[in-house]
C-alpha positions in Angstrom: 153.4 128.3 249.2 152.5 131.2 246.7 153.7 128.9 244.2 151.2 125.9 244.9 148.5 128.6 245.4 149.2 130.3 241.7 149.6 126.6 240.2 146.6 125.4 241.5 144.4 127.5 239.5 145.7 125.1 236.7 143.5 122.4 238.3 140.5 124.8 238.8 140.4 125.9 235.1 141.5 122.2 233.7 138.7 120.2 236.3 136.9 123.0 238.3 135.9 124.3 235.5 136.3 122.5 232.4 135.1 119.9 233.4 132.3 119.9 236.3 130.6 123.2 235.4 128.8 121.6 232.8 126.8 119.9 235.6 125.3 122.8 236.6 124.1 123.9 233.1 122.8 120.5 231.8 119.6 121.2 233.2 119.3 123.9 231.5 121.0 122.3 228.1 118.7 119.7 228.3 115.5 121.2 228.3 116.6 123.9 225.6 118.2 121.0 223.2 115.9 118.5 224.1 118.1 116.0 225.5 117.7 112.4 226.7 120.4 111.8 230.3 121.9 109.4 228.2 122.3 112.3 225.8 123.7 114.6 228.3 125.4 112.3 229.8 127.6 111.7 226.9 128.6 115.1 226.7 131.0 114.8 229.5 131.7 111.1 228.2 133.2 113.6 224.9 135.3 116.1 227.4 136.5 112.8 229.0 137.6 111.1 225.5 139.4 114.4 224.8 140.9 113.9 228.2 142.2 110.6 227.5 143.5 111.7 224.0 145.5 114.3 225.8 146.7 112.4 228.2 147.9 110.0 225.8 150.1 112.6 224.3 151.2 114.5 227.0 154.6 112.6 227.6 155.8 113.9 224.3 154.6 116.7 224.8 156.2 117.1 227.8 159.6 116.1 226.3 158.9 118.3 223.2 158.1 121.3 224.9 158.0 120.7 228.5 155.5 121.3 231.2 155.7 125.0 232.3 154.5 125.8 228.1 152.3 122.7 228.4 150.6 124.5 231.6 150.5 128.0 229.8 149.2 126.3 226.5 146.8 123.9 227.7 144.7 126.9 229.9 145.2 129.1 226.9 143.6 126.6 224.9 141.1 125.2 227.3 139.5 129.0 227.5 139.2 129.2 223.9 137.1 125.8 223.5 135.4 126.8 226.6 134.0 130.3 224.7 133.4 128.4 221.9 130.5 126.1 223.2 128.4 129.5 223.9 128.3 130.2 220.0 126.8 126.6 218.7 123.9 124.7 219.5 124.3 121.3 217.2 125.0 118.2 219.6 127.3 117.2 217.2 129.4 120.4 217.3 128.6 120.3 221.2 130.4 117.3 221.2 133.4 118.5 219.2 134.1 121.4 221.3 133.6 119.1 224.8 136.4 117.0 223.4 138.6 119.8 222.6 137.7 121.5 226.2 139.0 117.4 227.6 142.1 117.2 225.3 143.3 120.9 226.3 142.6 120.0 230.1 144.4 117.2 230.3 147.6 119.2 228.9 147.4 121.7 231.5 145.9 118.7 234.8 149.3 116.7 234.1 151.7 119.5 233.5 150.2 120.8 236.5 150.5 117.7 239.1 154.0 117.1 237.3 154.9 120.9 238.4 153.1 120.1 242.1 155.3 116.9 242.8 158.3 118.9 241.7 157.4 122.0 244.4 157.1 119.0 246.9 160.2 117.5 246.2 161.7 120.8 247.1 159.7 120.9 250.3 159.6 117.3 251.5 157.8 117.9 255.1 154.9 119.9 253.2 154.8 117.8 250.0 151.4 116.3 250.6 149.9 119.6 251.8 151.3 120.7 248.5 149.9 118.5 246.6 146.5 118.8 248.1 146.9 122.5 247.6 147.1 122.2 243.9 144.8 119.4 243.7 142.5 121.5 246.0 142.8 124.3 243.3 139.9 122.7 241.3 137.5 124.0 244.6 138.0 127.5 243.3 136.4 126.4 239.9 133.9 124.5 241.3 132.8 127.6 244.0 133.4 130.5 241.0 131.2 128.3 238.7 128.3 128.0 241.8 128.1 131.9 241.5 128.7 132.5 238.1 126.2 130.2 236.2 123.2 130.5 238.3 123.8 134.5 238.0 124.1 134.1 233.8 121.0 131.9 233.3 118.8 133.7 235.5 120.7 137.1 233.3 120.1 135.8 230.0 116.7 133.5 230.8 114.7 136.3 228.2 117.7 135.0 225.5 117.4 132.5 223.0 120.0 129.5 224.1 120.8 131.5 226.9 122.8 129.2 228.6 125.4 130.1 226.1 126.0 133.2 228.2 127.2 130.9 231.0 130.1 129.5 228.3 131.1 132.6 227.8 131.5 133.8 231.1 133.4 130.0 232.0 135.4 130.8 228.7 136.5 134.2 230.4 137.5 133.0 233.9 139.6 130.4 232.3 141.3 133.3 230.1 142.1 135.2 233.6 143.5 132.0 235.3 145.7 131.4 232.4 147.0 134.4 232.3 147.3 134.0 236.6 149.6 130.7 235.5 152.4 132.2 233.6 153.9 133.4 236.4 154.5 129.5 238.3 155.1 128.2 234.7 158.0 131.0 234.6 159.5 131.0 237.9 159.7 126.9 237.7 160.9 126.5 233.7 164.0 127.5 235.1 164.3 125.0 237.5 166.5 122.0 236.8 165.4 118.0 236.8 167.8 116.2 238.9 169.4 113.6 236.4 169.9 109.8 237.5 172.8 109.3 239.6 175.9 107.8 237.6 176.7 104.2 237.4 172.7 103.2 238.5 170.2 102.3 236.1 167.5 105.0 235.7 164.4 103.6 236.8 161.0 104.0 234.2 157.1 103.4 235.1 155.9 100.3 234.2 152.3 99.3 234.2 151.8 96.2 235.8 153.7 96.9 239.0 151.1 99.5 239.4 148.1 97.2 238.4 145.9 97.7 241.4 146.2 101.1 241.3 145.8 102.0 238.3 142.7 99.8 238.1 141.3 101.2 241.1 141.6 104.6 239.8 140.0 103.7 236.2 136.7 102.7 238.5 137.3 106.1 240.3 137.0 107.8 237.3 133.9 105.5 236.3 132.0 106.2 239.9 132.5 109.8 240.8 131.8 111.5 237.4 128.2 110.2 237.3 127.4 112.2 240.4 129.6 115.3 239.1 127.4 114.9 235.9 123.9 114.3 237.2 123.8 115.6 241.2 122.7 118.8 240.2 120.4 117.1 237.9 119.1 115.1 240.3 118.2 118.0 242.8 116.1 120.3 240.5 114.1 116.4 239.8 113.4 116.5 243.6 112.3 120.4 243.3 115.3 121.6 245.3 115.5 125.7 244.4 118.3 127.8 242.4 119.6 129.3 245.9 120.0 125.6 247.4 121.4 124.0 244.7 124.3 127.1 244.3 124.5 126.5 248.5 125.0 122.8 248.0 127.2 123.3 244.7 129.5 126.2 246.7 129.9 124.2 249.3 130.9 121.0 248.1 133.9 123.4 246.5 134.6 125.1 249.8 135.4 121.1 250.7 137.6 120.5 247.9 139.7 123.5 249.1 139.9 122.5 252.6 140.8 119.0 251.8 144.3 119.4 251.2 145.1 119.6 255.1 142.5 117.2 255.8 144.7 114.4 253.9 148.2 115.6 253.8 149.2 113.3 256.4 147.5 110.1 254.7 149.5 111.2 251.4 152.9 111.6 252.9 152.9 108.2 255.2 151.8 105.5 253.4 153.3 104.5 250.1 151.0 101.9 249.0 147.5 102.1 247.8 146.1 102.7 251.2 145.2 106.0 250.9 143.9 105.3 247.2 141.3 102.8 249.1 140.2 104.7 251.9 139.3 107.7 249.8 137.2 105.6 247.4 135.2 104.1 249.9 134.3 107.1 251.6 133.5 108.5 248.1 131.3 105.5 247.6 129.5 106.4 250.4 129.0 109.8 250.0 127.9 109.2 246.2 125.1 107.0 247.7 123.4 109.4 250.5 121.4 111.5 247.6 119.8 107.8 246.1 118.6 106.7 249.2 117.4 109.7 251.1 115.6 113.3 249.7 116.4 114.7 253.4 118.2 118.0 252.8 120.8 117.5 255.8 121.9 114.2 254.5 122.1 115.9 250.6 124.3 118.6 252.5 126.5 115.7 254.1 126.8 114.0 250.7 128.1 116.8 249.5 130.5 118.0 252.0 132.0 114.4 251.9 132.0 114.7 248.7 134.4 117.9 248.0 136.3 116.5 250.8 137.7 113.5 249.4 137.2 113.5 245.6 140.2 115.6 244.4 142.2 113.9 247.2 142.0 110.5 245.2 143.7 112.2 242.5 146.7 113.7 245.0 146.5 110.2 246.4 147.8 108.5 243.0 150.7 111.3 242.1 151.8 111.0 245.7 152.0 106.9 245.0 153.9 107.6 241.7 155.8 110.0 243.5 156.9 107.8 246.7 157.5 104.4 244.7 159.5 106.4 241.2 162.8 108.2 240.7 162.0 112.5 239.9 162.7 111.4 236.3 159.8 108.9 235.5 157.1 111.3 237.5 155.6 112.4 234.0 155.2 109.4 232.8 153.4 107.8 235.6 151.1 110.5 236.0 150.4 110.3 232.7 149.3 106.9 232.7 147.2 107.3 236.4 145.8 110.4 234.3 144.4 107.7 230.8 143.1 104.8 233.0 141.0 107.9 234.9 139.8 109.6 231.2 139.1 106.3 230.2 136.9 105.7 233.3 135.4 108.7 232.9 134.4 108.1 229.3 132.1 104.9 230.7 131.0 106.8 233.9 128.7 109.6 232.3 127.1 108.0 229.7 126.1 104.9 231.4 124.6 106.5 234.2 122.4 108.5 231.7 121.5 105.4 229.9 120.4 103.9 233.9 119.1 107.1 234.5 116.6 107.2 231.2 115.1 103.5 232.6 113.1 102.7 235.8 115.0 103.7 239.2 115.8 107.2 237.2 119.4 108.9 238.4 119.0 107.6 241.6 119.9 104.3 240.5 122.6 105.6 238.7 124.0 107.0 241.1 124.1 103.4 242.8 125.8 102.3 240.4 128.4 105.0 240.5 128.6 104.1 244.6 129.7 100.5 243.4 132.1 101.2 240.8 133.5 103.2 243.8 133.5 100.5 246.3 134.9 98.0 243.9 137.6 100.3 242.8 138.6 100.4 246.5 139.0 96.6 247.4 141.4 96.9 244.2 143.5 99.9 245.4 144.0 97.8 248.8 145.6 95.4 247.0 148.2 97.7 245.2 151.9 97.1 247.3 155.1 99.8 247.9 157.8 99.4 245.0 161.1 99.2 245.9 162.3 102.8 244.9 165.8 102.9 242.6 167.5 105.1 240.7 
């Protein structure tokens, strides 16, 4: 358990961080920089092309240097783009380093949830609570960055830039996570891969048994990065104040956390795309409370749903590649789950700034996040159990 607890900081610093703190200082970033949403939007549409470039080249990687120094590296890495966004303001250079931040991330999210699978395969009766629990890691971003950034601009609001300060501060968490990681990365290096059994063919992932999934993942990736990108956004448009947006922020990663017990069962009994469905719906839901209603108790709810289901998606496609591959072709799948959900979150962000910059504002965006969602779900039903071999 102290294991999955140490590893899953790689999913706070690679997602948590890395990637959804920037919602909280685009506001901020847009009014300084003069942004359009579109504008802002592709910012994260950058971090997620890094991602997909990453992810792209993490199988060699992997097989080059393996994944414990692919963990260590990546977060390493990852921190140093992060403190490097405090010290430009160009959007172009902007851009650069949110690709580098994605591209670093990726390294360290796969190497991560190839590590997880590989703890749960020693501990088959806890293997989706382990999963969840590393998954669940990127809640301790997401909560640390609630009380960090609001704390920095409101430091450094007599500062020119001064959201820069928040970068650096990000940059600096990542740095002490990192250096939290080379202990799992360690202890685990040393661990062997159990080779195919002799005389049987080893089994490989191939895509187009894994069609529905994979396709219901890319819209997951398209959906629930618009309202990573914009909710904050959205609540200082409908005056909410700093404290209850750093409440609503904190608690949608207190949710995140919990929601490794919540669906450890659904991970460990079905081996189809069940699980994969459920959890986008339910997303698609909870992305659409904050467009139809203002009411602060159904914002709160949106939320709450939120954290408690959107990092579960993720756990629910490695447990899929997990219950329907041999140990051996793990990286690979979860390497190609991890492109098809870069690529959708390369569309996600800066289309729902371009919806967001027309009539219906980010409201309807964030529509048309819930149906990206709902649509990737009635995919993800469709995706079958493979017949497991060795």
């Amino acid at each position: 358990m102290a294991l999955a607890l140490a590893l899953a900081l790689g999913a706070a610093v690679s997602l948590g961080i890395t990637r959804f703190a920037y919602g909280l200082l685009l506001p901020s970033m847009r009014a300084d920089l003069g942004w359009s949403y579109a504008m802002a939007g592709a910012m994260n549409t950058a971090n997620a092309a890094g991602y997909f470039l990453g992810a792209l080249a993490c199988p060699w990687l992997m097989r080059r240097f393996g994944p414990s120094l692919l963990l260590v590296a990546g977060s390493l890495l990852a921190s140093v783009f992060m403190v490097g966004s405090g010290f430009v303001t160009q959007t172009e250079a902007l851009l650069v380093q949110r690709l580098l931040a994605g591209m670093a991330s990726a390294w360290v999210f796969v190497a991560g949830g190839l590590l997880a699978a590989r703890l749960g395969a020693r501990d088959p009766l806890r293997s989706g609570l382990l999963l969840g629990i590393y998954y669940g890691g990127a809640g301790v971003g997401i909560v640390l960055s609630s009380l960090l950034v609001p704390v920095s601009l409101e430091a450094a609001q007599a500062a020119l830039h001064g959201w820069r300060w928040a970068w650096w501060g990000l940059g600096a968490l990542c740095l002490l996570f990192s250096l939290v990681l080379v202990w799992p990365a360690r202890v685990m290096a040393a661990w062997a891969v159990p080779a195919p059994i002799a005389g049987h063919v080893a089994q490989i992932f191939r895509w187009r048994p894994f069609g529905f999934g994979l396709a219901g993942y890319s819209l997951f990736g398209v959906g629930y990065i618009g309202y990573m990108t914009f909710v904050v956004a959205l609540l200082r448009s409908q005056g909410r104040t700093a404290t209850e947006i750093t409440v609503f922020y904190a608690l949608l990663g207190v949710a995140v956390m919990a929601s490794s017990r919540i669906w450890a069962r659904l991970l460990d009994r079905f081996h189809d795309g069940r699980p994969l469905a459920l959890l986008n719906a339910l997303l698609g839901l909870a992305t659409l409370l904050p467009a139809l209603t203002h009411a602060w108790g159904w914002v709160m709810l949106s939320g709450l749903l939120f954290g408690g289901v959107f990092l579960s998606v993720v756990a629910s496609t490695t447990a899929l590649v997990r219950h329907n591959l041999p140990q051996s072709a793990w990286g690979q799948g979860i390497s190609a789950f991890t492109m098809v959900f870069a690529a959708g979150q390369i569309v996600g962000p800066t289309v729902v700034g371009w919806i967001a910059d027309g009539a219906g504002g980010l409201e309807r965006g964030l529509v048309y996040s819930a149906c990206a969602l709902w649509v990737g779900a009635a995919l993800a039903l469709r995706q079958r159990r493979l017949p497991l071999t060795t």
